[in-house]
C-alpha positions as a Markdown table, in Angstrom:
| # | Residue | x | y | z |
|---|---|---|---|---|
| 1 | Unk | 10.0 | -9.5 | -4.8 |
| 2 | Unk | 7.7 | -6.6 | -5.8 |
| 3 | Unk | 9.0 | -3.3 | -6.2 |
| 4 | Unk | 8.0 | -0.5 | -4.8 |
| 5 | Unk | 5.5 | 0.4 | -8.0 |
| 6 | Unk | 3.9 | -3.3 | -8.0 |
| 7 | Unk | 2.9 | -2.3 | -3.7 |
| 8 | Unk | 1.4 | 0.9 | -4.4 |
| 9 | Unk | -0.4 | -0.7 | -7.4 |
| 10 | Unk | -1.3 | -3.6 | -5.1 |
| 11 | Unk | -2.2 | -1.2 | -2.4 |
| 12 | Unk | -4.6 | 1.5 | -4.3 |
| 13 | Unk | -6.4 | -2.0 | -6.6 |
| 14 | Unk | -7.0 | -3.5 | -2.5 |
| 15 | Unk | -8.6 | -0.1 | -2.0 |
| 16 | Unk | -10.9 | -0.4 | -5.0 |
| 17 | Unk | -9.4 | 2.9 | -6.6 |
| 18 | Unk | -7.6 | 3.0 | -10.5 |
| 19 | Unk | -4.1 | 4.7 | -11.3 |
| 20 | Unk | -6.1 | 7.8 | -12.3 |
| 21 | Unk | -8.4 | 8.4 | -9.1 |
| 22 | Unk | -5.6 | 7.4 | -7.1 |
| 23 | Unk | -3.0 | 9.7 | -8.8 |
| 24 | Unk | -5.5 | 12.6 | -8.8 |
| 25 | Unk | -6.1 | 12.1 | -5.1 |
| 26 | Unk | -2.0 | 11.8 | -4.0 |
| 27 | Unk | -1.3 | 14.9 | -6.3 |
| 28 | Unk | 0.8 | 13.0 | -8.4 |
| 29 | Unk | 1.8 | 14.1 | -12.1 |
| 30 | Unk | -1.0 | 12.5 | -14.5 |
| 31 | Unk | 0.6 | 9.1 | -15.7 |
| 32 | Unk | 3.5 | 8.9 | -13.3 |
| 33 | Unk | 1.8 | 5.7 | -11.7 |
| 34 | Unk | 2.0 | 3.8 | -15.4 |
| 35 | Unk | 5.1 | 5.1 | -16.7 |
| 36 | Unk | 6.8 | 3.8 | -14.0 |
| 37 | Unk | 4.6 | 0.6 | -13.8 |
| 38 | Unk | 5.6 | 0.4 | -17.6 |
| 39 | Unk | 9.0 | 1.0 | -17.7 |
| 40 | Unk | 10.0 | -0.6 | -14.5 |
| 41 | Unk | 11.0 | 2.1 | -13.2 |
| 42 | Unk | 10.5 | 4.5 | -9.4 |
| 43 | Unk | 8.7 | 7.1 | -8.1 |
| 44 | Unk | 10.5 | 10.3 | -7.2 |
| 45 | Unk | 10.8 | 11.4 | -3.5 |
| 46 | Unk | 8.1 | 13.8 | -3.9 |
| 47 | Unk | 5.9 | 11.5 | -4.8 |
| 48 | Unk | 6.4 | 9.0 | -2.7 |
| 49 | Unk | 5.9 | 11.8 | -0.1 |
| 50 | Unk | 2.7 | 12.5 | -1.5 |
| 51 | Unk | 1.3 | 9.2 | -1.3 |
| 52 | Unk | 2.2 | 8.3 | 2.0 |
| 53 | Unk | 0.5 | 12.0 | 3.2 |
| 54 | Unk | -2.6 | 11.1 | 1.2 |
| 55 | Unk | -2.6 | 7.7 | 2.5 |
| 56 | Unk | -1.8 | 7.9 | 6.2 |
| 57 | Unk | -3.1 | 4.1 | 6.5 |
| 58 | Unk | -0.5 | 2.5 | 4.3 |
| 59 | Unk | 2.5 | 1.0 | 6.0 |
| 60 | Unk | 5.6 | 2.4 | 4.8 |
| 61 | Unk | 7.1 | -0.5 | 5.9 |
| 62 | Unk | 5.0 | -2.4 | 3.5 |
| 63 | Unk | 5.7 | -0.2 | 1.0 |
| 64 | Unk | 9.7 | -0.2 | 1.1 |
| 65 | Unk | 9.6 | -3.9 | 2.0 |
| 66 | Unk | 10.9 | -3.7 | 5.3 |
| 67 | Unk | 9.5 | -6.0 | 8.0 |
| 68 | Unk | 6.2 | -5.4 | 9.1 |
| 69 | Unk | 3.3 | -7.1 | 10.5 |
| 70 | Unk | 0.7 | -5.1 | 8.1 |
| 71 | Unk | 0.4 | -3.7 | 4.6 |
| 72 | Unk | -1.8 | -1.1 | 6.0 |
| 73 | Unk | -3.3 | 0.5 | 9.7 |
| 74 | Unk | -6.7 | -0.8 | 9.7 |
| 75 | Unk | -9.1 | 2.2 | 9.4 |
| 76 | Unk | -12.6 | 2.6 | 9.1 |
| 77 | Unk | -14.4 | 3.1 | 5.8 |
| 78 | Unk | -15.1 | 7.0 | 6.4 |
| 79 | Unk | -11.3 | 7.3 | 7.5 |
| 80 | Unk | -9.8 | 5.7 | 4.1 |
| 81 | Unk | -9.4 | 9.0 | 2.5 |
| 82 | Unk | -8.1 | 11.1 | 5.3 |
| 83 | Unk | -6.6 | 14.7 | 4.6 |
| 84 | Unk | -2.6 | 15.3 | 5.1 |
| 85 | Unk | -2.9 | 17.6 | 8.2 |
| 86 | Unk | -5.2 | 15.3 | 10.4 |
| 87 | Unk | -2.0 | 12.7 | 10.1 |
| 88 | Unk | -0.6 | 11.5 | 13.5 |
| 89 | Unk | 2.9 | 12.7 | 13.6 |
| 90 | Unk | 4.6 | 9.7 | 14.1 |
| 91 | Unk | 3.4 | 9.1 | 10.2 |
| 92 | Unk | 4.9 | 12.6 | 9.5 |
| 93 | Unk | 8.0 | 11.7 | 10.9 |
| 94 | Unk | 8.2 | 8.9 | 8.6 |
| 95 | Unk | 7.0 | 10.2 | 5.6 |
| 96 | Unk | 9.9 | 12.9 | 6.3 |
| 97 | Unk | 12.7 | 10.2 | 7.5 |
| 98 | Unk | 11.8 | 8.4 | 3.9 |
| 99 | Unk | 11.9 | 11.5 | 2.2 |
| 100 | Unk | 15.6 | 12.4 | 3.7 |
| 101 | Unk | 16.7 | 8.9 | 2.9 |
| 102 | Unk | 15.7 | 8.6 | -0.7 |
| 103 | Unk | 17.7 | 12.3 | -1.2 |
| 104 | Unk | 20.7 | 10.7 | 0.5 |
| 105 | Unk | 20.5 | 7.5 | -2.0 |
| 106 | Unk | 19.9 | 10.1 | -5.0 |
| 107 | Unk | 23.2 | 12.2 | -3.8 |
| 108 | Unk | 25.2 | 9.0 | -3.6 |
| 109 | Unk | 23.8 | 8.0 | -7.1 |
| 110 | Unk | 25.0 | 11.0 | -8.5 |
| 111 | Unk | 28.6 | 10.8 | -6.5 |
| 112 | Unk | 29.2 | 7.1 | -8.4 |
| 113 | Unk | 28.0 | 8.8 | -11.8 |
| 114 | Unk | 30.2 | 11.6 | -11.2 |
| 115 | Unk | 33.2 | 8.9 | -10.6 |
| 116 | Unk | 32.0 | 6.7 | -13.3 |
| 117 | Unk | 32.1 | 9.3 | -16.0 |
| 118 | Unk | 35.4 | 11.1 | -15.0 |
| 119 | Unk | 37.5 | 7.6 | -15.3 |
């Protein structure tokens, strides 16, 4: 199964677009995209937030690997880039819902680290 990393990856190389154009466009921190494609590791909330809003065509279903019939919403070719506040709100809603989700999974991280290291 591809992580969340490997889909994004996926995504922006389907798109024609490197780690750096791609970064720079999705405001994301210069090497955040291959750190975490080196190491393994995620993508904090923020900047999952950040994609999404730069990409309001990717499927956030796709992206967390929950059932869905598309990677992406078809758009046309002068649509591929558009800007964060022409996004239909139902993609809003999402990219918030997500956001609130991964900040629940972080607080529960913490709670078991809390109850790990106080044993």
């Amino acid at each position: 199964m591809a992580s969340l990393v490997d889909r994004i990856i996926q995504f922006l190389e389907s798109n024609g677009e490197n780690i750096s154009s791609f970064s720079a466009r999705c405001g994301l921190a210069n090497g955040a995209l291959n750190k975490a494609q080196k190491k393994n590791g995620g993508l904090s909330a923020e900047s999952i937030k950040r994609i999404l809003l730069a990409n309001p065509h990717l499927s956030a279903d796709w992206l967390f690997d929950r059932p869905s019939r598309e990677k992406f919403f078809p758009v046309e070719p002068e649509e591929k880039h558009l800007r964060p506040n022409s996004l239909p709100q139902e993609q809003v809603e999402w990219a918030i819902q997500i956001k609130q989700e991964i900040q629940e999974l972080q607080r529960r991280i913490q709670e078991l680290e809390l109850k790990v290291k106080n044993r």
